[in-house]
OpenMM code with the backbone's topology and positions (N, CA, C; nanometers):
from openmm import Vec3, app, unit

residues = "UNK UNK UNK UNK UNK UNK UNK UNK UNK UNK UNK UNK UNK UNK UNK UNK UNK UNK UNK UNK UNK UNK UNK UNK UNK UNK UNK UNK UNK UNK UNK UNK UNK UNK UNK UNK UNK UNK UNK UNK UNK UNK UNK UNK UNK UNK UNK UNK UNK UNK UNK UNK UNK UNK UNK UNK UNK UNK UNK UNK UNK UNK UNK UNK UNK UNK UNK UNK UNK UNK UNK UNK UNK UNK UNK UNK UNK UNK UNK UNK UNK UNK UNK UNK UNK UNK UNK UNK UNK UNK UNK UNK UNK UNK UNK UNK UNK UNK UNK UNK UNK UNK UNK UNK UNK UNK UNK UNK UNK UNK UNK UNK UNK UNK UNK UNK UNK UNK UNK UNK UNK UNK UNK UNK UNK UNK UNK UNK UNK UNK UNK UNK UNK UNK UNK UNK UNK UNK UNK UNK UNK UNK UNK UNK UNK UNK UNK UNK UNK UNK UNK UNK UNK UNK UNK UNK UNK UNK UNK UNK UNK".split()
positions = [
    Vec3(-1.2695, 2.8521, -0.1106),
    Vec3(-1.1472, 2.7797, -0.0867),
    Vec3(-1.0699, 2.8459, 0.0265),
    Vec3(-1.0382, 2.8130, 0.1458),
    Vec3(-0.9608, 2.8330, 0.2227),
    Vec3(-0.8435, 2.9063, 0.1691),
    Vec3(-0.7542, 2.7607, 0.1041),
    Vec3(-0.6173, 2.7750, 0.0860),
    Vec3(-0.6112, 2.7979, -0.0668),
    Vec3(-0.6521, 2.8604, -0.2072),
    Vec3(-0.6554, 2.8631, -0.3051),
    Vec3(-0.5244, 2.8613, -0.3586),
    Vec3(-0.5120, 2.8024, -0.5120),
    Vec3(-0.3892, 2.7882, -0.5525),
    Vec3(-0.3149, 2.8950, -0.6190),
    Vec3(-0.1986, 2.9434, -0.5868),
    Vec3(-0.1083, 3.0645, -0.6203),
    Vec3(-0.1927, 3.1330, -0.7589),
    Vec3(-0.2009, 3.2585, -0.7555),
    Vec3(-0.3199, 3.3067, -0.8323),
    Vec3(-0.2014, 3.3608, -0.9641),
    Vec3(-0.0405, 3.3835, -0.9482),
    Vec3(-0.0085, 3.4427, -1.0840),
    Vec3(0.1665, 3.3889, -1.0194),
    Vec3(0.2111, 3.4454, -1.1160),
    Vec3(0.3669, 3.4004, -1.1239),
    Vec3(0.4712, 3.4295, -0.9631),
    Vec3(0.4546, 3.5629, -0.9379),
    Vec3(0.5132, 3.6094, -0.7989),
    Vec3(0.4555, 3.5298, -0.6604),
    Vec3(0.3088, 3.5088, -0.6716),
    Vec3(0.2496, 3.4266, -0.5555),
    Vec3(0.3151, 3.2556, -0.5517),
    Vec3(0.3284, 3.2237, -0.6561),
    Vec3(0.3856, 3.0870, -0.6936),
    Vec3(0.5139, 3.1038, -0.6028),
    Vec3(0.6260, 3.1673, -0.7074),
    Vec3(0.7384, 3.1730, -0.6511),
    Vec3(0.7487, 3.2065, -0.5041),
    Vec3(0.6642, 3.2761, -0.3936),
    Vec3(0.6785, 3.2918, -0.2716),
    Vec3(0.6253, 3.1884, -0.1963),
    Vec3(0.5141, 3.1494, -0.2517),
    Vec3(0.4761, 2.9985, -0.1980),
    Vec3(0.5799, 2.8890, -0.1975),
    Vec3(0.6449, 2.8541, -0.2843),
    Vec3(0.7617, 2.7615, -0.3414),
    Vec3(0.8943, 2.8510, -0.2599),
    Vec3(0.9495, 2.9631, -0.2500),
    Vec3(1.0444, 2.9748, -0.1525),
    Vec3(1.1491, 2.9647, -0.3559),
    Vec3(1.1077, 3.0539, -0.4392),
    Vec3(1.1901, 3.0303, -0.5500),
    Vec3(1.2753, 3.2013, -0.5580),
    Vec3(1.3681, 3.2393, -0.5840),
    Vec3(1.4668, 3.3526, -0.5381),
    Vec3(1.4722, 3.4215, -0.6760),
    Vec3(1.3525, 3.4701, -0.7490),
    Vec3(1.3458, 3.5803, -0.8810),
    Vec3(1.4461, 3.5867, -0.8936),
    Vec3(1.5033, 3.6557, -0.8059),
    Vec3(1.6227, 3.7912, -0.8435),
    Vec3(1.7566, 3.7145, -0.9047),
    Vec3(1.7866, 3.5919, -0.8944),
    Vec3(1.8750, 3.4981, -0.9047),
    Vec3(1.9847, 3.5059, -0.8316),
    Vec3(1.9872, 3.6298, -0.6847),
    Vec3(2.1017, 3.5950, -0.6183),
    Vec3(2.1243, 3.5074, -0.4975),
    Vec3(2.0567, 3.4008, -0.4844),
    Vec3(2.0504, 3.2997, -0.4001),
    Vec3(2.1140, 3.1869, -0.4863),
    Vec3(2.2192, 3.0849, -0.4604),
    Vec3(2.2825, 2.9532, -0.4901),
    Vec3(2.1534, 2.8620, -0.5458),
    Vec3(2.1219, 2.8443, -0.6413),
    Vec3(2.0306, 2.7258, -0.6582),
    Vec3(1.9224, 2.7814, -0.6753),
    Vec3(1.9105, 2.9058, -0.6883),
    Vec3(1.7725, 3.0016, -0.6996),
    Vec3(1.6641, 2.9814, -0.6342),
    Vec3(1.6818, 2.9192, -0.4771),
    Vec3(1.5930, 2.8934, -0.4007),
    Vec3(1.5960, 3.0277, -0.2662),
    Vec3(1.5181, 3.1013, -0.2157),
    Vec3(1.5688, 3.1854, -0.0805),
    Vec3(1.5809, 3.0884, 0.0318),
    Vec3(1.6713, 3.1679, 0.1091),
    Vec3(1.7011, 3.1105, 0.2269),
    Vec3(1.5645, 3.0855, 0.3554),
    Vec3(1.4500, 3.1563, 0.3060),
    Vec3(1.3627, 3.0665, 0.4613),
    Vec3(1.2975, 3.0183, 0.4211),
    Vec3(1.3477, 2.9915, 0.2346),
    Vec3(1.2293, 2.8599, 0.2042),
    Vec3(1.1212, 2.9027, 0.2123),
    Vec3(1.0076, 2.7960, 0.1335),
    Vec3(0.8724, 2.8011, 0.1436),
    Vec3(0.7747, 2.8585, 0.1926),
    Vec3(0.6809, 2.9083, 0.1567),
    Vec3(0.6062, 2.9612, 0.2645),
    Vec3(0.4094, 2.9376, 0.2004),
    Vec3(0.4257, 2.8019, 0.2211),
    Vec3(0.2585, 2.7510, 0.2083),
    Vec3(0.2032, 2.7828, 0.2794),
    Vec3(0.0608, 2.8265, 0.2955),
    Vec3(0.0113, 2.8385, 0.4285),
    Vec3(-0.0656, 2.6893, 0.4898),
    Vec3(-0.0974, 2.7043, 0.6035),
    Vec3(-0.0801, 2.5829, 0.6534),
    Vec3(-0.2814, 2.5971, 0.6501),
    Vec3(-0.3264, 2.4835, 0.6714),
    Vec3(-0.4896, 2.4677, 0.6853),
    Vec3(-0.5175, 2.5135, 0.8126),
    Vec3(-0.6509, 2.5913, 0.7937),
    Vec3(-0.7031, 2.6316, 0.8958),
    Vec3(-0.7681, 2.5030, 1.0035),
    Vec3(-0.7654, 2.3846, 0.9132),
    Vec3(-0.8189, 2.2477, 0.9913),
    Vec3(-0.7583, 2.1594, 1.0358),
    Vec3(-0.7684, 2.0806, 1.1266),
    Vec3(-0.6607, 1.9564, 1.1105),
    Vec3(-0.7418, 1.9093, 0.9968),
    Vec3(-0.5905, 1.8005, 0.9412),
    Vec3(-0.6471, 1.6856, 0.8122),
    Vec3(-0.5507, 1.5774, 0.8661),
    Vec3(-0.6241, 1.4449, 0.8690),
    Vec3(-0.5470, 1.3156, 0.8713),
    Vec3(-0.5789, 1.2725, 0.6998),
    Vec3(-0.5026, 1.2264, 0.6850),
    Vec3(-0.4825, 1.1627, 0.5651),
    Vec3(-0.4693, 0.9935, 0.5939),
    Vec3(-0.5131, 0.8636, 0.5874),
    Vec3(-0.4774, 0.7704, 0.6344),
    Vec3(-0.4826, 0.6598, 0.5136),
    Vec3(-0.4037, 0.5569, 0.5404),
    Vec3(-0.3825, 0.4628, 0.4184),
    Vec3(-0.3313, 0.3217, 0.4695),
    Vec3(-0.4280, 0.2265, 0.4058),
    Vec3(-0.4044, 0.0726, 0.4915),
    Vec3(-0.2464, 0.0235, 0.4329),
    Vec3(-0.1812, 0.0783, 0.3554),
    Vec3(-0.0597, 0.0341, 0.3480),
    Vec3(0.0721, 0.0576, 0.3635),
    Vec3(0.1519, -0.0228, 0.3946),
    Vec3(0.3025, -0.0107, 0.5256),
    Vec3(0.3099, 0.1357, 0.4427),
    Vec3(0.3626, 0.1064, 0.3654),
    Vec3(0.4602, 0.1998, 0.2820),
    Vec3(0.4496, 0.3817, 0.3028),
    Vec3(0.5190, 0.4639, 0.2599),
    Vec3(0.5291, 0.5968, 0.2651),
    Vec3(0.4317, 0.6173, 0.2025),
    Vec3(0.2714, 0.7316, 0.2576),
    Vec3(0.1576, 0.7938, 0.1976),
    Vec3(0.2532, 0.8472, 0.0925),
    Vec3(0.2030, 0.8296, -0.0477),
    Vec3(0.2596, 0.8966, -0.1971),
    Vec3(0.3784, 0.8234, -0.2474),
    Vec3(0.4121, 0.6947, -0.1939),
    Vec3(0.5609, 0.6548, -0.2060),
    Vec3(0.4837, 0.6350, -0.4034),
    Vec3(0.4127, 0.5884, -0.4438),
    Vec3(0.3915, 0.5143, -0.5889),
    Vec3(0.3489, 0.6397, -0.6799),
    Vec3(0.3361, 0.7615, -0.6078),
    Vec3(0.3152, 0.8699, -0.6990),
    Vec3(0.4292, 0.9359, -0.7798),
    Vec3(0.4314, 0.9834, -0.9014),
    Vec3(0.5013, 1.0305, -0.9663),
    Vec3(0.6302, 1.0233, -0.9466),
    Vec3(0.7787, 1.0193, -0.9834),
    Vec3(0.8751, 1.0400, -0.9443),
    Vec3(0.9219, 1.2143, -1.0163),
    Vec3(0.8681, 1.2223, -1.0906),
    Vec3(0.8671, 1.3858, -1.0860),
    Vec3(0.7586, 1.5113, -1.0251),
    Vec3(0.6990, 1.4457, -0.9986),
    Vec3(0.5883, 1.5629, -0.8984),
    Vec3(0.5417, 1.4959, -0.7885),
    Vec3(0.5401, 1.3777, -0.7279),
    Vec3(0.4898, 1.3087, -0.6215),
    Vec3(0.5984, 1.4304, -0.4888),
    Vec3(0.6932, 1.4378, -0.4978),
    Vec3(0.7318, 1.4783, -0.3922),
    Vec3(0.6298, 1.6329, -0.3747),
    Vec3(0.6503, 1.6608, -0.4689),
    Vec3(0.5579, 1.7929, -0.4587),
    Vec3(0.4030, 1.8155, -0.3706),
    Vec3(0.3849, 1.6898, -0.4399),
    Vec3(0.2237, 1.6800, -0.3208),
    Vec3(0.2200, 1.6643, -0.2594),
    Vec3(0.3597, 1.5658, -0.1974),
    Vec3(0.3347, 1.5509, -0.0277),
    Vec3(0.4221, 1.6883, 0.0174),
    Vec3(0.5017, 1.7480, -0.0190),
    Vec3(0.5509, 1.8667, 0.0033),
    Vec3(0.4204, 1.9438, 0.0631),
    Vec3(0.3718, 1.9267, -0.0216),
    Vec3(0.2633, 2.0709, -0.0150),
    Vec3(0.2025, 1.9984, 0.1401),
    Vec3(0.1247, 1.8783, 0.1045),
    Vec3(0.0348, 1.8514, 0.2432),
    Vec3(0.1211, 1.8503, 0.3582),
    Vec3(0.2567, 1.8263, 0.3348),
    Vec3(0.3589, 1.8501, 0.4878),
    Vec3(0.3242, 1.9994, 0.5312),
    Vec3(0.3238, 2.0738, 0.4461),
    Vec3(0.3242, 2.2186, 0.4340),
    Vec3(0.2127, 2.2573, 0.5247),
    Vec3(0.0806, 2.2540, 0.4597),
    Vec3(-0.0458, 2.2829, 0.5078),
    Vec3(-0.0320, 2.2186, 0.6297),
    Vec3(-0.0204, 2.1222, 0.6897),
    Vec3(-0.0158, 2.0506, 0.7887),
    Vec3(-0.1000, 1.9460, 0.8255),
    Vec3(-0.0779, 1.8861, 0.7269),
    Vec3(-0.2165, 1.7232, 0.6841),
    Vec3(-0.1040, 1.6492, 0.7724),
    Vec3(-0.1499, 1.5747, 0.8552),
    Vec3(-0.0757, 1.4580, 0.8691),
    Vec3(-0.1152, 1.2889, 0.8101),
    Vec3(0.0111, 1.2254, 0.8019),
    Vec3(0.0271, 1.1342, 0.7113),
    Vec3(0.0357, 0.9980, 0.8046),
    Vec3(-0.0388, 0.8918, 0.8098),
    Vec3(-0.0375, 0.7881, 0.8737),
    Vec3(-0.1102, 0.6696, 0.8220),
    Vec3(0.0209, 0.5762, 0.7603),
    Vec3(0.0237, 0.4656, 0.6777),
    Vec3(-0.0357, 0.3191, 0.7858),
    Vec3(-0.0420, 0.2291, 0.7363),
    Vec3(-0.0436, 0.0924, 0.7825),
    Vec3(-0.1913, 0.0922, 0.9102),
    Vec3(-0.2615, 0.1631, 0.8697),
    Vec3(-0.4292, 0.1698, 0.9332),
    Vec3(-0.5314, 0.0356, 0.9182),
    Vec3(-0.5910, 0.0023, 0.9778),
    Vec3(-0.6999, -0.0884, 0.9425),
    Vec3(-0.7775, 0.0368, 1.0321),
    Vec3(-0.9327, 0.0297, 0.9345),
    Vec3(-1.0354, 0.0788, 0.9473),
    Vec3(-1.1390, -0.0123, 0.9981),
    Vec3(-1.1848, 0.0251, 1.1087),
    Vec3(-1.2888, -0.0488, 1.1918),
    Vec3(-1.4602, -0.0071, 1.1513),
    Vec3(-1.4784, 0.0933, 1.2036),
    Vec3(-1.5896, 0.1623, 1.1733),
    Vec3(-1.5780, 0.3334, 1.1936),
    Vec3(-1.7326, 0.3704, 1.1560),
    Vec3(-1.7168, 0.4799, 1.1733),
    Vec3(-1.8548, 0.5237, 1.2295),
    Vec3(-1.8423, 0.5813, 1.3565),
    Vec3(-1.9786, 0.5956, 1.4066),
    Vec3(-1.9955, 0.7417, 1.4836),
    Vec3(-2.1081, 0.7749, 1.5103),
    Vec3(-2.1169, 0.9015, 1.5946),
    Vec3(-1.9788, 0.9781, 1.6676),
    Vec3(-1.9183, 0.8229, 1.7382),
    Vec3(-1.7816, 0.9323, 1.7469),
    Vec3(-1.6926, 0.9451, 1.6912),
    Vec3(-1.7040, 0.8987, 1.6037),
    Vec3(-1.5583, 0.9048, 1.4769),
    Vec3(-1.5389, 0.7942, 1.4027),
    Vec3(-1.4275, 0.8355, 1.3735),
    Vec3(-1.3654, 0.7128, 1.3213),
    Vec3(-1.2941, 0.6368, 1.4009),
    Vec3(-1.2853, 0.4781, 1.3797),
    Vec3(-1.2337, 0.3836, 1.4890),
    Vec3(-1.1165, 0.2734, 1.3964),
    Vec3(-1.0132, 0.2932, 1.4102),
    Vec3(-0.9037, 0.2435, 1.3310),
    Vec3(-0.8332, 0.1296, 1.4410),
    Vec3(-0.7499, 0.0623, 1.3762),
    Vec3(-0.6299, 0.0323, 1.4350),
    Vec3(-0.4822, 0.0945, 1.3631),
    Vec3(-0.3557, 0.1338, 1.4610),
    Vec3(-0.2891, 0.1621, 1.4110),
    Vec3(-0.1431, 0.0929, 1.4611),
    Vec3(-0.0784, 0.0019, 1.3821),
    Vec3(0.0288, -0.0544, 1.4735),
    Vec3(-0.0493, -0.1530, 1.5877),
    Vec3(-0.1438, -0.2083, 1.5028),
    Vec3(-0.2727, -0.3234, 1.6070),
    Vec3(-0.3341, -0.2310, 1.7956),
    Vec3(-0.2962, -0.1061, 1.7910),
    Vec3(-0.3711, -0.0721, 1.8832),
    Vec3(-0.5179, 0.0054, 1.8381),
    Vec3(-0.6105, 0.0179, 1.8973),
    Vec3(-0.6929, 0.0442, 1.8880),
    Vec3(-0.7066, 0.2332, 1.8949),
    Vec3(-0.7268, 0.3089, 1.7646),
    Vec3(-0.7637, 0.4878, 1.7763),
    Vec3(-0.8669, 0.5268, 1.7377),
    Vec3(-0.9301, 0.5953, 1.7894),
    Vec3(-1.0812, 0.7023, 1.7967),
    Vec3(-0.9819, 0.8235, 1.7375),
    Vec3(-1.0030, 0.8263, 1.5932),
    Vec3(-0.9941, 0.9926, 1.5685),
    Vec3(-1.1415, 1.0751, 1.5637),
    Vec3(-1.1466, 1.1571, 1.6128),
    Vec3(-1.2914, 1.2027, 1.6474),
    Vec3(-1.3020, 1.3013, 1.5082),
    Vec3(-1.3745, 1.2746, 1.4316),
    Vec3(-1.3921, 1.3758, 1.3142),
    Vec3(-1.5481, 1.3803, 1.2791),
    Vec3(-1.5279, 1.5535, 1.1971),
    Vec3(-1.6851, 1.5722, 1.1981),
    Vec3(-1.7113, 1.5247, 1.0135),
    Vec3(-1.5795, 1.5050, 0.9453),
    Vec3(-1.6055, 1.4700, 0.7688),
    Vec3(-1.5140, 1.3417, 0.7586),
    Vec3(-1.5461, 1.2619, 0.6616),
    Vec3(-1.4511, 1.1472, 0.6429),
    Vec3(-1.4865, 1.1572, 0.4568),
    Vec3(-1.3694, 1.1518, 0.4190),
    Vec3(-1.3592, 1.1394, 0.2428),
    Vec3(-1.2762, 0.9518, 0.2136),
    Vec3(-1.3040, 0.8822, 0.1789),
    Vec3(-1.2935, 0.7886, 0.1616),
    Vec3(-1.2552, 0.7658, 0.0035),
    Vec3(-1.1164, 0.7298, 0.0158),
    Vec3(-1.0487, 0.7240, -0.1448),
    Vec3(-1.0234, 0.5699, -0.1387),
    Vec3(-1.0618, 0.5463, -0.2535),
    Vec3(-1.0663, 0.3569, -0.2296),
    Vec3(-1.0024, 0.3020, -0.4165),
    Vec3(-0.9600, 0.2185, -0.4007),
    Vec3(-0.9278, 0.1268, -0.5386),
    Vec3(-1.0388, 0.1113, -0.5878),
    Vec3(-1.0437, -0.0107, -0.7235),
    Vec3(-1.1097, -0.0291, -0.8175),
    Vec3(-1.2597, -0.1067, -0.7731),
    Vec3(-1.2417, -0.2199, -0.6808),
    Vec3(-1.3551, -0.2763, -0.6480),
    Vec3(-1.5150, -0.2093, -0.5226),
    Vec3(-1.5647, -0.2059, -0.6611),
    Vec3(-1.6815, -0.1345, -0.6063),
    Vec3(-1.7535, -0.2035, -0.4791),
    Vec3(-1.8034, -0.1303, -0.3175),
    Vec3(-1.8233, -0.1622, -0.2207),
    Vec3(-1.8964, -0.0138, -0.2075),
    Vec3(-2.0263, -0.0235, -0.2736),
    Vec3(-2.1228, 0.0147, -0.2411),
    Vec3(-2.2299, 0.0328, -0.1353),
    Vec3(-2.1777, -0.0860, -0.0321),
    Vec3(-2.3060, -0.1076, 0.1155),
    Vec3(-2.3331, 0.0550, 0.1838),
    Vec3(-2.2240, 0.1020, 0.1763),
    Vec3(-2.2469, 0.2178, 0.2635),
    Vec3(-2.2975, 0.3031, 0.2214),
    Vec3(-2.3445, 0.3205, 0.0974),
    Vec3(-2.4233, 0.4375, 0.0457),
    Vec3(-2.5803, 0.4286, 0.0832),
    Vec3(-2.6524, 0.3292, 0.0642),
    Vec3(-2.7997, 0.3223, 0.1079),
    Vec3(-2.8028, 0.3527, 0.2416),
    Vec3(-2.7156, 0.2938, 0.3461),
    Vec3(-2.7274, 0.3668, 0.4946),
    Vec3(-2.7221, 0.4661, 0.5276),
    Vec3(-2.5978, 0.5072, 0.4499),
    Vec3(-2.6171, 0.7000, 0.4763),
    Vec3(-2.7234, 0.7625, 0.4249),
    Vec3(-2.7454, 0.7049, 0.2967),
    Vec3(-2.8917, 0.7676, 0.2322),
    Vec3(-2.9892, 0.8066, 0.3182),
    Vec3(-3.0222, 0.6496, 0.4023),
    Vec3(-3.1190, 0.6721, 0.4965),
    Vec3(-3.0877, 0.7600, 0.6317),
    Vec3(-2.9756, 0.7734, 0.6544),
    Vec3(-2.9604, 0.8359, 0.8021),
    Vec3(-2.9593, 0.9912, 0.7632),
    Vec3(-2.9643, 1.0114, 0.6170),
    Vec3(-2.9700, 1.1328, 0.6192),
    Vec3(-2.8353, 1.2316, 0.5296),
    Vec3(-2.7437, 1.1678, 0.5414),
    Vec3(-2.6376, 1.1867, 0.5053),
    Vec3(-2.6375, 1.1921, 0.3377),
    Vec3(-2.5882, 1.3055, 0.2742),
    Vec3(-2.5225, 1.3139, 0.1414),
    Vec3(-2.3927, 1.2126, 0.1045),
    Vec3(-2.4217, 1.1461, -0.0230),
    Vec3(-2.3436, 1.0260, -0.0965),
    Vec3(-2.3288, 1.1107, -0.2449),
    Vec3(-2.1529, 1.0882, -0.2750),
    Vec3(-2.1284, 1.0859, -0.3806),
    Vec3(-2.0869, 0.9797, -0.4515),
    Vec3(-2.0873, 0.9460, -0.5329),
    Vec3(-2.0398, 0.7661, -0.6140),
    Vec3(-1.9933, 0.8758, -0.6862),
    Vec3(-1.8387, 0.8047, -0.7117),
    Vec3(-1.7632, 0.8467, -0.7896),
    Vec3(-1.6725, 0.7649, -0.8439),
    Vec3(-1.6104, 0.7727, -1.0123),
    Vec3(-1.5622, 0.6272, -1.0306),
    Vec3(-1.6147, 0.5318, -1.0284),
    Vec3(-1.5380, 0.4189, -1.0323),
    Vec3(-1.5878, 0.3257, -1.0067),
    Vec3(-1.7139, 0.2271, -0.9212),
    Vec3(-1.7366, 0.3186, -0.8056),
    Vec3(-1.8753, 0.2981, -0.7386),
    Vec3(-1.9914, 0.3846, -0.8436),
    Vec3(-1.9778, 0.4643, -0.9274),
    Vec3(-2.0923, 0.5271, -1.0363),
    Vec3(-2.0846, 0.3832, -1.1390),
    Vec3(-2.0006, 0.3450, -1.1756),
    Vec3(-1.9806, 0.2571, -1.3050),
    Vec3(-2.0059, 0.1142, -1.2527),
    Vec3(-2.1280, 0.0056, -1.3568),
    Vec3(-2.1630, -0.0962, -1.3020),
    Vec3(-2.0335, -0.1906, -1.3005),
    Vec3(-1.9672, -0.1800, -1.3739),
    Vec3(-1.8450, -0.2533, -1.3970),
    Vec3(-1.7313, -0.2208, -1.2600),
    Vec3(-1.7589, -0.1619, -1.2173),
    Vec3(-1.6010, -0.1135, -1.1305),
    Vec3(-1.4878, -0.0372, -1.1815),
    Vec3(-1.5122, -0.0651, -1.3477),
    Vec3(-1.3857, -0.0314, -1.4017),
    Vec3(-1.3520, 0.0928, -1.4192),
    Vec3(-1.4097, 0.2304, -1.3319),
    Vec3(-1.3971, 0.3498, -1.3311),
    Vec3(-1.4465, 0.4227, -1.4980),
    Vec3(-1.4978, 0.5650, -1.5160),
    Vec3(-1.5491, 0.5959, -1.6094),
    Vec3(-1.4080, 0.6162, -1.6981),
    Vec3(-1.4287, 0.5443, -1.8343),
    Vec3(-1.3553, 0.5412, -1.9384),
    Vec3(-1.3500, 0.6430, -2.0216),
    Vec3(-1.4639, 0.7087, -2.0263),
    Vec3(-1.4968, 0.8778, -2.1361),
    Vec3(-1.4855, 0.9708, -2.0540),
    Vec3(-1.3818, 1.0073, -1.9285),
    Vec3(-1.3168, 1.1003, -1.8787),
    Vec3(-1.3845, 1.1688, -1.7864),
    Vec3(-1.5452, 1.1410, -1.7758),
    Vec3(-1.6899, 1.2033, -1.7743),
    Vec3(-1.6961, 1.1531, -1.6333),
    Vec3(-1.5551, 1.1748, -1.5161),
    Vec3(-1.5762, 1.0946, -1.3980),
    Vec3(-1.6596, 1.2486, -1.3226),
    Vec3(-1.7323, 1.2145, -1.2374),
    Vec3(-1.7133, 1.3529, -1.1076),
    Vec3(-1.6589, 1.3298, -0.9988),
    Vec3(-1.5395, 1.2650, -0.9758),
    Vec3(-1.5056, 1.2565, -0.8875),
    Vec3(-1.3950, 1.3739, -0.8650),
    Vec3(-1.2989, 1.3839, -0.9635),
    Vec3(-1.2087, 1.5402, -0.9917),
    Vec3(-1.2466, 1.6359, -0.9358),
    Vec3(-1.3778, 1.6617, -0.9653),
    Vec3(-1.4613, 1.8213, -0.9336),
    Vec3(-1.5459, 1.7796, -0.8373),
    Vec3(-1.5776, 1.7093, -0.8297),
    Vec3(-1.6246, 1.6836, -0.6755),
    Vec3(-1.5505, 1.6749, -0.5585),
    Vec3(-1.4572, 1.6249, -0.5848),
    Vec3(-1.3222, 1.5938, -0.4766),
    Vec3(-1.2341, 1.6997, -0.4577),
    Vec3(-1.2287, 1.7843, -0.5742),
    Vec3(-1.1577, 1.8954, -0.5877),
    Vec3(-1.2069, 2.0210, -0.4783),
    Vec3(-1.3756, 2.0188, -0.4616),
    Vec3(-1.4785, 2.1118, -0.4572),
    Vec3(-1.4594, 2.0870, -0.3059),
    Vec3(-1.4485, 1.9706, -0.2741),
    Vec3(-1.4599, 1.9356, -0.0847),
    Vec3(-1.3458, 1.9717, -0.0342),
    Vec3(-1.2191, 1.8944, -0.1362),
    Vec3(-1.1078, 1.9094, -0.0940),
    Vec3(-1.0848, 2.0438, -0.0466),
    Vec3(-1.0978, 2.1341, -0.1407),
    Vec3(-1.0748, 2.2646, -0.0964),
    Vec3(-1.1417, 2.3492, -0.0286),
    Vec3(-1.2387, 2.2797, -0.0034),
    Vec3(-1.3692, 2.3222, 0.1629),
    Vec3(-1.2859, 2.3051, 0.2485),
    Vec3(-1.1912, 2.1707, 0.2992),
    Vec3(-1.1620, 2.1943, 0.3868),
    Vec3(-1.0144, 2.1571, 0.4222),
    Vec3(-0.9224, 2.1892, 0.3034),
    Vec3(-0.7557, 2.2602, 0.3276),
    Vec3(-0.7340, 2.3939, 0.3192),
] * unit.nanometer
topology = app.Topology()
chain = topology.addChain("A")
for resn in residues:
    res = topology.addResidue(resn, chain)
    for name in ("N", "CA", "C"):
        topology.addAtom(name, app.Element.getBySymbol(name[0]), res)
């Protein structure tokens, strides 16, 4: 893991920018936070208008995008995805046409299973994980908790933040 998660109580609190001692107003220190940032770039991208994380939690959603502001993921909503070929990825953004040139693409998708792209990569060589709902004939994502997508996603994720 690159960026591993705060290993005990003191690493937490310095990561978070939280003031032990309690003589800071609000028990926060004054330079704030101190996440470390990814050794990689990360785009994060999402076909809809709205704020990346706006529907997550109202008690910890800010937290996650906290953190990825932190590391230095950037966040860019309202995408259509074109393809993805030798040189990257090929989007539209705001109807113009972007080449982000990347060497990994993780693809987080809703409920309806769209499987085509796994036999191609198969053949070109490329490693496929089905996870969720692309593992389950139904779509309806695994119901007995028994997903790998958690620990699989978890395992990449932290390859490369």
């Amino acid at each position: 893991m690159a960026n591993p998660p705060a290993k005990n109580i003191a690493e937490f609190c310095t990561e978070w920018g939280i003031d032990t001692s309690l003589q800071q107003a609000g028990g926060l220190r004054p330079e704030g936070p101190r996440l470390a940032r990814s050794p990689r770039q990360i785009v994060m991208l999402q076909r809809k208008a709205s704020k990346p994380g706006e529907g997550l939690g109202k008690t910890t959603g800010w937290i996650h995008r906290a953190t990825l502001l932190a590391r230095g993921v950037k966040m860019i909503p309202a995408v259509s995805y074109q393809k993805i070929d030798d040189d990257g990825l090929h989007l539209l953004i705001g109807g113009e046409p972007q080449l982000l040139e990347v060497d990994h693409v993780v693809i987080c998708a809703g409920q309806e299973p769209r499987r085509e792209l796994a036999d191609p990569l198969r053949a070109a060589g490329k490693t496929v994980h089905l996870i969720g709902g692309m593992r389950c004939r139904d779509g309806a994502g695994c119901p007995t908790g028994d997903c790998p997508g958690h620990p699989t996603g978890r395992w990449r994720f932290n390859d490369f933040t």
